[in-house]
N, C-alpha and C positions, 0 to 999 in steps of 0.2 A: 215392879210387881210382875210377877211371872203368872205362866200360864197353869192351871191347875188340873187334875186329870178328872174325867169323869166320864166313868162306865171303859170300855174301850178306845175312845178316842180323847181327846185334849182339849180341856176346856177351852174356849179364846179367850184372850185379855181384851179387855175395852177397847183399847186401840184396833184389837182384830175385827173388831164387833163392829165399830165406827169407820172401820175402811169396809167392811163387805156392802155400804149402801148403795145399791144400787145395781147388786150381782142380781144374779139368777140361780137356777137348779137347773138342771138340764130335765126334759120329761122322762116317765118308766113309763113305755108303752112296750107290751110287748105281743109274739104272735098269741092267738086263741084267747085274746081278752072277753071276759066274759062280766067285769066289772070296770067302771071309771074311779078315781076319786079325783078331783079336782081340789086343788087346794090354789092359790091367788098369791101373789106379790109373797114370798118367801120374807120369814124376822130376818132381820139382821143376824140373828146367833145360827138359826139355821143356812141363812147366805153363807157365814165365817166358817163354818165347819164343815160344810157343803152338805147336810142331810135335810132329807123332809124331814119337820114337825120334829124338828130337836132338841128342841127347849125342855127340860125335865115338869114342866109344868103343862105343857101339850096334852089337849086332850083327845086328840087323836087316836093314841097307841088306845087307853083304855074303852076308845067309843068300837073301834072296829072288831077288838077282843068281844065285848060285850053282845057286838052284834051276830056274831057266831062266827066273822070271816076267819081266827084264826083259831086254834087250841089251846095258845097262850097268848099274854099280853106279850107281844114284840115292842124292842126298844127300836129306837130311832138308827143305831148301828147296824140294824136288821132287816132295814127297807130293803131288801134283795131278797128274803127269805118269802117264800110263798107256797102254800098249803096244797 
């Protein structure tokens, strides 16, 4: 079974998914921070792919839209994009 594409980056296969336990993310802190968002122990799909809250069912992307921080709903490939 192969890997399948989704959005800009490449889906993992189970096995990618079942080896990331135990990774990390590294933090986005950067200068003239003026908001946190903490988020805790990264999925496994997000560990395998390396993004925050990358799972297509995350509801992340649509909570921080909602809350005015962005313009639009940003995807999980876009965690570097900031308003």
């Amino acid at each position: 079974m192969g890997a399948q594409q989704s959005g800009p980056f490449r889906r993992p296969t189970p096995q990618e998914v079942a080896a990331a336990a135990g990774r990390g993310l590294p933090d986005v802190i950067g200068p003239g921070l003026r908001v946190l968002f903490c988020g805790f122990n990264p999925g496994l799909y997000s560990a395998a792919v390396g993004l925050p809250f990358a799972r297509r069912g995350s509801r992340f992307w649509p909570a921080l839209h909602g809350a005015g921080f962005t313009d639009r709903q940003l995807h999980p490939w876009e965690h570097g994009c900031r308003p």
